[in-house]
RODO-2510 file (C-alpha; in nm, 4 decimals, decimal comma):
residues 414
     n   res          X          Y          Z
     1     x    -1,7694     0,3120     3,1103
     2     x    -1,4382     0,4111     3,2701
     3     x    -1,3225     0,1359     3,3181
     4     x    -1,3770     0,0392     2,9617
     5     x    -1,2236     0,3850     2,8262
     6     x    -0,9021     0,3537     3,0420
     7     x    -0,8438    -0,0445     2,8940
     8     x    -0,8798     0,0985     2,5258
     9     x    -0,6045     0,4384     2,6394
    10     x    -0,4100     0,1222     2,7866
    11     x    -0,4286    -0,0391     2,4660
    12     x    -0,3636     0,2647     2,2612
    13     x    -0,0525     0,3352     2,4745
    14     x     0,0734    -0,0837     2,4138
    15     x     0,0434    -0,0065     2,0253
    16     x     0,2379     0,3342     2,0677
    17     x     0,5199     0,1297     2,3261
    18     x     0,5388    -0,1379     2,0545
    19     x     0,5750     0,1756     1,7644
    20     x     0,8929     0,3323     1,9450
    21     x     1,0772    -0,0267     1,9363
    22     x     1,2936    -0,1811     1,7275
    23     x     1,0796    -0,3982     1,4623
    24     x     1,2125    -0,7509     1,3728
    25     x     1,1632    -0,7758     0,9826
    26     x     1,2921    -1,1017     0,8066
    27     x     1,4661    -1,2653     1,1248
    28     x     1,6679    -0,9019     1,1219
    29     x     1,6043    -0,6431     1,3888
    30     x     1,5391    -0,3032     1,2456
    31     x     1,5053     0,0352     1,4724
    32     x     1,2760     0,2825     1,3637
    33     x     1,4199     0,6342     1,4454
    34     x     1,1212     0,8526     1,3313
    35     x     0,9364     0,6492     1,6270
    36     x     0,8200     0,9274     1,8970
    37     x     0,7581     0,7073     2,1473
    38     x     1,1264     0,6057     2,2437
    39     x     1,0982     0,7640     2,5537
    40     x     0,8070     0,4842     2,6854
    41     x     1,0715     0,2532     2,6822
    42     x     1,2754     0,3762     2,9481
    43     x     0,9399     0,4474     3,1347
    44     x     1,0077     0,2712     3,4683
    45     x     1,3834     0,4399     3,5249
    46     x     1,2215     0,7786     3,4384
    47     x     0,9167     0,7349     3,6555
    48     x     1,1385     0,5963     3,9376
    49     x     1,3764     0,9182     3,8878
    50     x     1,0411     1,1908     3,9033
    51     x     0,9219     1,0421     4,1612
    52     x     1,2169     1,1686     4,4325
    53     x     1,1426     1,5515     4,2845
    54     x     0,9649     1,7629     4,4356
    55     x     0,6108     1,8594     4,2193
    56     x     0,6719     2,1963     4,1846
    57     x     0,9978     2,1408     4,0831
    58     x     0,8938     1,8941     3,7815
    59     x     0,6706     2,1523     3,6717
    60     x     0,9491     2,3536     3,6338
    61     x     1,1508     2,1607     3,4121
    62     x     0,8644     2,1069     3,2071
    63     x     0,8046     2,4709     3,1496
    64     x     1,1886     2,4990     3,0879
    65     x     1,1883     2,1798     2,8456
    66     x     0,9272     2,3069     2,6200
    67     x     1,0645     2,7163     2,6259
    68     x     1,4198     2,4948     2,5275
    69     x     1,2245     2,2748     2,2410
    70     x     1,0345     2,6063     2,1245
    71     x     1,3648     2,8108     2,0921
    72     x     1,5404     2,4751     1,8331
    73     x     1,2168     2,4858     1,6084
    74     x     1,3488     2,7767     1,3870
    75     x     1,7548     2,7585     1,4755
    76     x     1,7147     3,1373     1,6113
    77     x     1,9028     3,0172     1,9190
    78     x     2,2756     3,0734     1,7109
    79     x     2,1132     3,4650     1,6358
    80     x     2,0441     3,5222     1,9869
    81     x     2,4575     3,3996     2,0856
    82     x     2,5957     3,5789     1,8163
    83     x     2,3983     3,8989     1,9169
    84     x     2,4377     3,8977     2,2698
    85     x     2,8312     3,8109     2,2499
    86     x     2,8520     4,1117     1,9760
    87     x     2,6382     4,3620     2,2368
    88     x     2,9274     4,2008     2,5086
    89     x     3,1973     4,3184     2,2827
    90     x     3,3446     3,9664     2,2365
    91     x     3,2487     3,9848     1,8405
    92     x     3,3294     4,2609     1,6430
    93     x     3,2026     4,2896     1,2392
    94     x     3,4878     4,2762     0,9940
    95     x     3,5613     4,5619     0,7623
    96     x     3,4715     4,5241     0,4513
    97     x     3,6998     4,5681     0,1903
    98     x     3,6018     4,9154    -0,0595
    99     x     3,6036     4,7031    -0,4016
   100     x     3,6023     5,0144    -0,6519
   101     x     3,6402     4,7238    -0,9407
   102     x     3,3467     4,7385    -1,2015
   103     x     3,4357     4,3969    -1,3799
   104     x     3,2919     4,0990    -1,2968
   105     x     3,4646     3,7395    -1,2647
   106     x     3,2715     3,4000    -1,2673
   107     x     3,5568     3,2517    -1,0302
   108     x     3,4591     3,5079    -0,7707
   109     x     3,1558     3,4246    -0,6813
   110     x     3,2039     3,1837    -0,3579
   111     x     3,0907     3,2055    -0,0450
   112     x     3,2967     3,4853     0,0691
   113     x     3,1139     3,6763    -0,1983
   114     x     2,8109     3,6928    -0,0893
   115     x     2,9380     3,7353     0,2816
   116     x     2,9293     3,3942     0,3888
   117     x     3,2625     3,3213     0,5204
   118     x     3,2899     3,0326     0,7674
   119     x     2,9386     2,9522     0,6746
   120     x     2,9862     2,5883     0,8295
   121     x     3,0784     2,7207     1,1799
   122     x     2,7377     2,8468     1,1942
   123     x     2,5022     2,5835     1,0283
   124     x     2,6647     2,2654     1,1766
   125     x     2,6456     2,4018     1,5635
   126     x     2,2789     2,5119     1,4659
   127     x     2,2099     2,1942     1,2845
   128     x     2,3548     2,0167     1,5875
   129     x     2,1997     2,1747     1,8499
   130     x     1,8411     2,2193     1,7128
   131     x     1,8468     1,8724     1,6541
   132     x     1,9602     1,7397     1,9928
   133     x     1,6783     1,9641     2,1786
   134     x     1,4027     1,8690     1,9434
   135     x     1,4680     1,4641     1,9549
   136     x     1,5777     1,4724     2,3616
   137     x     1,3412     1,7965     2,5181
   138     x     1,0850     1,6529     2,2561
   139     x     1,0639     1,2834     2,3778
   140     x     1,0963     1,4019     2,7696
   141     x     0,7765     1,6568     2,6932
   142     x     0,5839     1,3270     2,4928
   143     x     0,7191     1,1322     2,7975
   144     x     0,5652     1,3975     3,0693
   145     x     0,2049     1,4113     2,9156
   146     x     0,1537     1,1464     2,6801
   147     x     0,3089     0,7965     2,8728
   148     x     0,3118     0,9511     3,2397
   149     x    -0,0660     1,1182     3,2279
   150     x    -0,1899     0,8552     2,9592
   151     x    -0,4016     0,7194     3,2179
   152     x    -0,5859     1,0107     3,2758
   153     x    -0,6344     1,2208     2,9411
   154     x    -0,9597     1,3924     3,0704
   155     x    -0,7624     1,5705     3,3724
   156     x    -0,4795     1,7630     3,0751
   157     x    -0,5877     1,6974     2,6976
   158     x    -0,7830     1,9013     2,4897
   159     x    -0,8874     1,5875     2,3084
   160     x    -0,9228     1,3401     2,5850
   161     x    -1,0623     1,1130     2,3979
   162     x    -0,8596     1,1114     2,0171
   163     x    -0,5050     1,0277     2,0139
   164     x    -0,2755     1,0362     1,6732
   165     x    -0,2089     0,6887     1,5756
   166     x     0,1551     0,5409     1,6088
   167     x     0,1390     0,6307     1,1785
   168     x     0,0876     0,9747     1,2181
   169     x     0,3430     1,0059     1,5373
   170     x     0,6273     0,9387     1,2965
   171     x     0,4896     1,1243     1,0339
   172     x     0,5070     1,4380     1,2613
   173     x     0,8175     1,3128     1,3290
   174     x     0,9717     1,3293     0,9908
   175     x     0,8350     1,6207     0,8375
   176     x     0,9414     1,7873     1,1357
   177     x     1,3028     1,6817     1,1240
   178     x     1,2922     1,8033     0,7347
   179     x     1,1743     2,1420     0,8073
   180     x     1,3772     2,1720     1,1364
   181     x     1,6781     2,0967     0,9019
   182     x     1,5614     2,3825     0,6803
   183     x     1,4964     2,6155     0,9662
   184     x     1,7981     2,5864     1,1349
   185     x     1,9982     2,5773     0,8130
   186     x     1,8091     2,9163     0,7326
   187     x     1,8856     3,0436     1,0899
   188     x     2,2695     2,9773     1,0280
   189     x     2,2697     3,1266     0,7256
   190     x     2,1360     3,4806     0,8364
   191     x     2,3848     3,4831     1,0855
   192     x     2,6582     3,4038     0,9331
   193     x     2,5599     3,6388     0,6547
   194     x     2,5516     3,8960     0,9351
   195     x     2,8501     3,8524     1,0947
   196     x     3,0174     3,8912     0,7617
   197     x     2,9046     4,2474     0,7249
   198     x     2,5962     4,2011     0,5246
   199     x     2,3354     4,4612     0,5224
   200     x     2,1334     4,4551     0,8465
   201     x     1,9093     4,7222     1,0532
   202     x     2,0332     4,5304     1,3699
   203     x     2,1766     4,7698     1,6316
   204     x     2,3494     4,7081     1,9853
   205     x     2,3207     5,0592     2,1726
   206     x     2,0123     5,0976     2,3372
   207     x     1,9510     5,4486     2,3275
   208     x     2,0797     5,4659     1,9363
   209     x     1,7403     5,5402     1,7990
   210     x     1,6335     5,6929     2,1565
   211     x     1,4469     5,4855     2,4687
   212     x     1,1310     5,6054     2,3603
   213     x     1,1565     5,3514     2,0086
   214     x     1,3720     5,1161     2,2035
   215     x     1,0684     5,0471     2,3999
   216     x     0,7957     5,1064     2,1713
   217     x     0,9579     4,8217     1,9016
   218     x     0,9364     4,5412     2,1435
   219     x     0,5298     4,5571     2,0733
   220     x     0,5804     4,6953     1,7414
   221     x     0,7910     4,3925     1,6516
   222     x     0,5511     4,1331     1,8367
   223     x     0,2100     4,2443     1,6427
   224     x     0,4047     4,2897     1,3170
   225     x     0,5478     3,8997     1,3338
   226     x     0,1940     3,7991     1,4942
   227     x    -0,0700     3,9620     1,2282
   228     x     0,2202     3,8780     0,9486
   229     x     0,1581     3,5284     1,0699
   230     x    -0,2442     3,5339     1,0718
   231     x    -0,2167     3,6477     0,7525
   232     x    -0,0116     3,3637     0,6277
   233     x    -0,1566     3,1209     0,8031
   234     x    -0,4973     3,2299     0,6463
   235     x    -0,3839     3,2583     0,3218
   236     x    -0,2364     2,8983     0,3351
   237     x    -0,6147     2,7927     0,4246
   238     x    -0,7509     2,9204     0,0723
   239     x    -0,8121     2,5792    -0,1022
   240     x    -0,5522     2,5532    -0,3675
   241     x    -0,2413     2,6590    -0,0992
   242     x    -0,4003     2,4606     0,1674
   243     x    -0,4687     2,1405    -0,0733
   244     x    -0,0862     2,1469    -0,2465
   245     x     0,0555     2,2212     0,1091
   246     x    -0,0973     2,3499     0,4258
   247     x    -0,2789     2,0313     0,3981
   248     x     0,0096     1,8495     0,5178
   249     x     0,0358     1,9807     0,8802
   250     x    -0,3815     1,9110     0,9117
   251     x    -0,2794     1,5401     0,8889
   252     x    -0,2391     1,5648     1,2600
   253     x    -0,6340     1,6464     1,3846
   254     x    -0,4754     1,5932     1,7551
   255     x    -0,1086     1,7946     1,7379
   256     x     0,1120     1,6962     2,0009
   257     x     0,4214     1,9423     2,0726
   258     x     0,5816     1,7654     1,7577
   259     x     0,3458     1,9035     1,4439
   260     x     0,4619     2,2555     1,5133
   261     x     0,7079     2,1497     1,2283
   262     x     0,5536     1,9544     1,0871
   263     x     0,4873     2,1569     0,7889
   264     x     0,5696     2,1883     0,4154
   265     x     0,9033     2,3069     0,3434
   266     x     0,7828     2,5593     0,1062
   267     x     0,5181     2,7037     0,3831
   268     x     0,8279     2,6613     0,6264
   269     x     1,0467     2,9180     0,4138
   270     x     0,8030     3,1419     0,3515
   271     x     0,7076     3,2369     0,6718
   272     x     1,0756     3,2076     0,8195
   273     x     1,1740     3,5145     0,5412
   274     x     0,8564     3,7252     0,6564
   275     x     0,9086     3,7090     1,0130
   276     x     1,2890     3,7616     1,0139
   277     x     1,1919     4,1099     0,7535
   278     x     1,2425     4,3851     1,0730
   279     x     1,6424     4,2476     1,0704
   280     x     1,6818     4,4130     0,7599
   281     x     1,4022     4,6720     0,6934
   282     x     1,3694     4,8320     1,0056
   283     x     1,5843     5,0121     1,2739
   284     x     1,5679     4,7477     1,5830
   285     x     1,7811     4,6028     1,8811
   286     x     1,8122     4,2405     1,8837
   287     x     1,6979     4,2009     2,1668
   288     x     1,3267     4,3010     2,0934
   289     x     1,3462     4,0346     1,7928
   290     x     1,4590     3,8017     1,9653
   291     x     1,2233     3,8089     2,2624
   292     x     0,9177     3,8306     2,0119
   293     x     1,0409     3,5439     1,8461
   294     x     1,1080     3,3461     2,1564
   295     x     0,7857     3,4325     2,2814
   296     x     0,5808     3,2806     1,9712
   297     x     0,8755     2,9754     1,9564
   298     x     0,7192     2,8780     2,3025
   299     x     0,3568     2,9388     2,2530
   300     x     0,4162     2,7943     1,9214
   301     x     0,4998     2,4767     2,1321
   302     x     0,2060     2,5487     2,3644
   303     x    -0,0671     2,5535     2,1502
   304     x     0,0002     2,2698     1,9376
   305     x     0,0464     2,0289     2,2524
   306     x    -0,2627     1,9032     2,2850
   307     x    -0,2663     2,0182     2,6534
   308     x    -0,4882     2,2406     2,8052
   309     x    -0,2606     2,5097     2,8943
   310     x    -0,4178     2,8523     3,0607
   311     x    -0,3050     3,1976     2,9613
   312     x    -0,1520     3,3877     3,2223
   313     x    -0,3172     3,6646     3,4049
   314     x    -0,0523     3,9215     3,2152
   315     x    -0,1494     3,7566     2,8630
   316     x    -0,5119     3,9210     2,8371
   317     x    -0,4180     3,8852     2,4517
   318     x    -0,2741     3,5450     2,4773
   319     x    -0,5967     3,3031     2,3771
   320     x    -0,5534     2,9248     2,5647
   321     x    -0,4270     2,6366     2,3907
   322     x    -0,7759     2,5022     2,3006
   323     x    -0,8044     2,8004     2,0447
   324     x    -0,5447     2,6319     1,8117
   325     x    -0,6081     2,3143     1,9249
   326     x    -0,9827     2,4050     1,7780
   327     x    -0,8060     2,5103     1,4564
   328     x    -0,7085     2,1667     1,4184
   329     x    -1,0027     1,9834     1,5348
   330     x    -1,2126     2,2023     1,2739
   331     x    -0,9568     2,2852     1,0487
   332     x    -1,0880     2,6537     0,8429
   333     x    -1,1248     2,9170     1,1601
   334     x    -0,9125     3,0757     1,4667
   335     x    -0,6225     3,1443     1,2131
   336     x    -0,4327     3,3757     1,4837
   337     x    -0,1599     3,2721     1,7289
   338     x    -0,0876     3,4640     2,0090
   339     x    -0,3398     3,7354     1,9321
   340     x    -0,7082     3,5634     1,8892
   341     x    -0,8238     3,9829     1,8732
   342     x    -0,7338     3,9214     1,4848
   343     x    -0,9675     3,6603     1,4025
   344     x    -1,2353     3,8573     1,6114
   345     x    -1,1458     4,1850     1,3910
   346     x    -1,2096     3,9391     1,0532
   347     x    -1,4407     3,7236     1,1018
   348     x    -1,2440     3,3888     1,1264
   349     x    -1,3344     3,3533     1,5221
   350     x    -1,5158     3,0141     1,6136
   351     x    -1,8713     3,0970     1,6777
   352     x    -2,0960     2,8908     1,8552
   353     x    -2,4102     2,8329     1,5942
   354     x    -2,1917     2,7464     1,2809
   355     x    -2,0297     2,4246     1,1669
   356     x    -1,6779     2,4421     1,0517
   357     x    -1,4750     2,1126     0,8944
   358     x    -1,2411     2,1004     0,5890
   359     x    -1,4792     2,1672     0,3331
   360     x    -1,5734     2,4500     0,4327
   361     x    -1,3302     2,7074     0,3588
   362     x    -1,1883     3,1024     0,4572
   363     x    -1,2967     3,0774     0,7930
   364     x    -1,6479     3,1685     0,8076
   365     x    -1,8045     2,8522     0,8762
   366     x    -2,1328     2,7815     0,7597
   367     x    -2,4574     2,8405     0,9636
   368     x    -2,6084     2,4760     1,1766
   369     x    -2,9655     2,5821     0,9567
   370     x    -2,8009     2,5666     0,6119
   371     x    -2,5862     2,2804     0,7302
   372     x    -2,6972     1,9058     0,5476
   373     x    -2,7694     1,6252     0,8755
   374     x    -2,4635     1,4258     0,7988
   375     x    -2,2723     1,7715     0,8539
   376     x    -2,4867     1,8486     1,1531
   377     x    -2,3954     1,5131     1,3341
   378     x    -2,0902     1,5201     1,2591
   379     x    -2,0101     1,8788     1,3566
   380     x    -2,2218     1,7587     1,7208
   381     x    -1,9833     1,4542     1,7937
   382     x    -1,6421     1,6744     1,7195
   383     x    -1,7998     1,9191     2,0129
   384     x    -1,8209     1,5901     2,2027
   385     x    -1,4645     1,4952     2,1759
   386     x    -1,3815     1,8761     2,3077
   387     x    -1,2674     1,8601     2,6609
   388     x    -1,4649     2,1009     2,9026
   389     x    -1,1681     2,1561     3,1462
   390     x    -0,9902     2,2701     2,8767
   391     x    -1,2020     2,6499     2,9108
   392     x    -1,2233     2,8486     3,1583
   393     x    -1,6015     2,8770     3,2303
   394     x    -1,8644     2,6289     3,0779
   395     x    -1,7843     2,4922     2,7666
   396     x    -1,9051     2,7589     2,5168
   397     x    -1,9501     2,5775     2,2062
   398     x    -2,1106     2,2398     2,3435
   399     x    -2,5050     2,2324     2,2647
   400     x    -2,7201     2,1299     2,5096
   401     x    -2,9380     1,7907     2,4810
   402     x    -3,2179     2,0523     2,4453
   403     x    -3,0220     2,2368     2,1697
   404     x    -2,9678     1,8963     2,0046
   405     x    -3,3121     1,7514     1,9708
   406     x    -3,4117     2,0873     1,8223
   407     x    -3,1943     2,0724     1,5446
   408     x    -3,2060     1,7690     1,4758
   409     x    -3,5693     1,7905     1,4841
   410     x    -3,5625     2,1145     1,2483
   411     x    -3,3240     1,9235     0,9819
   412     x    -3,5865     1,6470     0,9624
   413     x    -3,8640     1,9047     0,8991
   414     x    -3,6378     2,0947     0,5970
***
């Protein structure tokens, strides 16, 4: 059986080699950039290269790679410079001119009016940038797990035993790179809006509001952006939202690091304007926003890996990566990100004895004995497909053979 399951990987991981290279169409060769898999080409010299580092050493670049991917996915990297070189002193915010003038002219309104001067020195390094980390720290994280550990999917993946096809690889792939190009457009914006004097709460002394809130904000921020996003990620699950566009990023029923953006544009927006809110509605220090948004930015990379990384011990609210990777898998429950508490507090928390798939909406699941037996076998061959390394004790959710013949005998009787 092994043997047979590491032929088909080896197979799967041909078709994905032959995805990522150029296609010959009509006698004419023809290179497929949304292709994820570029990186299995050069395979050999990378595997030749890892091989002279030391191991704990390569795990540290891969933690490094993926906190550098998870800082491009929303541009917030240019906010962070700008910040920090205006706290340094090396940027100081223009004065704005006292305008007294009531009357209003069509020909001024350009970008100067609305405090967006230089607005292309910000986007195109942001563009730039985000773009660079997501294709290159992207295809060397795809490289690390998914062509170097293909072999062995039951020692790191959540769903040893589903892979996204080569189709859905460069789908991720290009609705990413849309709604990275909104992000970091969005990013560049802010900031340059900003650094042009526009109205912000943003302040650079620490002790301007006292110690006492400069400390208290940094969790303040953190559970405002992280219950701000279980709420919008829920409400994107109610059917008509999730059917005209949360659907979109539930194409990928196994996310790699690469669905994180791969979302709808109009979702995308949304949820960049409600997380970036505290900038301009409430007295904070960048650096608390910024290390809140970092902090999600790399879980947000985490948990949609398809890995089965661990909390650390100093993250007792910090669920593992097989909590969103279960959101996936089951689509409608564990709406929370970097706080499961929420879902526990509402309701939405996976629970052992009900069936969840994506009919069945607002995260309640329904219960195994109203369940019909096609939903019932189905719901037992997903829990199949779950890999048990992937939680920390025994696998909660699995049923036992006992458990199994029990229901099934009980759906025959009804």
């Amino acid at each position: 059986m092994a043997k047979k399951q590491s032929v088909k990987l080896a197979e799967n991981g041909k078709a994905s080699v032959e995805n990522g290279k150029a296609s010959v169409k009509n006698g004419k060769t023809r290179f497929d950039p949304m292709a994820v898999t570029w990186m299995e080409k050069y395979d050999k010299q990378i595997s030749t290269i890892w091989k002279t580092i030391p191991e704990s050493f390569g795990k540290l670049i891969a933690t490094v790679a993926i906190f550098m991917l998870g800082i491009s996915i929303n541009g917030d990297w240019i906010g962070f410079l700008f910040h920090f070189k205006r706290q340094l002193g090396f940027y100081q915010a223009p004065v704005t001119a006292n305008n007294s003038s009531s009357s209003f002219r069509w020909q001024d309104l350009g970008l100067e009016h609305f405090k967006l001067n230089d607005l292309w020195s910000f986007m195109w390094p942001s563009l730039l940038i985000s773009y660079s980390l997501y294709y290159f720290i992207g295809g060397f994280i795809h490289w690390y797990y998914y062509v170097r550990q293909r072999s062995n999917p039951e020692d790191w993946k959540c769903q040893p035993k589903k892979w996204l096809t080569p189709e859905l690889e460069k789908d991720e792939i290009f609705w990413g790179s849309l709604t990275l190009f909104l992000n970091a457009a969005m990013s560049g914006i802010l900031t340059c809006y900003i650094s042009n004097g526009g109205y912000s709460t943003v302040y650079y002394r620490m002790n301007e509001y006292g110690w006492i809130w400069f400390v208290l904000q940094f969790p303040v921020v953190f559970i405002y952006q992280d219950y701000t996003t279980y709420w919008l990620h829920r409400m994107y699950h109610w059917p008509f939202l999730y059917k005209h566009f949360h659907k979109l990023h539930h194409r990928y029923k196994q996310p790699t690091a690469f669905s994180v953006t791969a979302i709808h544009p109009v979702e995308s927006v949304h949820i960049q304007l409600c997380l970036s809110a505290p900038l301009f509605f409430l007295p904070i220090h960048w650096l608390s926003f910024y290390t809140s948004a970092f902090y999600a930015y790399y879980h947000g990379i985490i948990d949609h890996s398809g890995v089965n990384f661990k909390a650390f011990w100093w993250q007792p609210w910090q669920p593992d990566a097989i909590f969103h990777d279960n959101h996936h898998q089951y689509f409608h429950v564990n709406f929370a990100f970097n706080i499961s508490f929420w879902d526990k507090l509402h309701g939405t928390y996976r629970q052992k004895d009900r069936i969840y798939n994506e009919d069945i909406f607002y995260g309640v699941g329904k219960s195994v004995d109203a369940a019909s037996t096609k939903e019932l076998n189905d719901d037992i061959e997903e829990r199949n497909l779950e890999n048990p390394l992937a939680y920390r004790a025994e696998m909660p959710y699995k049923f036992s053979d006992k458990e199994v013949k029990k229901l099934k005998r009980e759906h025959i009787k009804s």
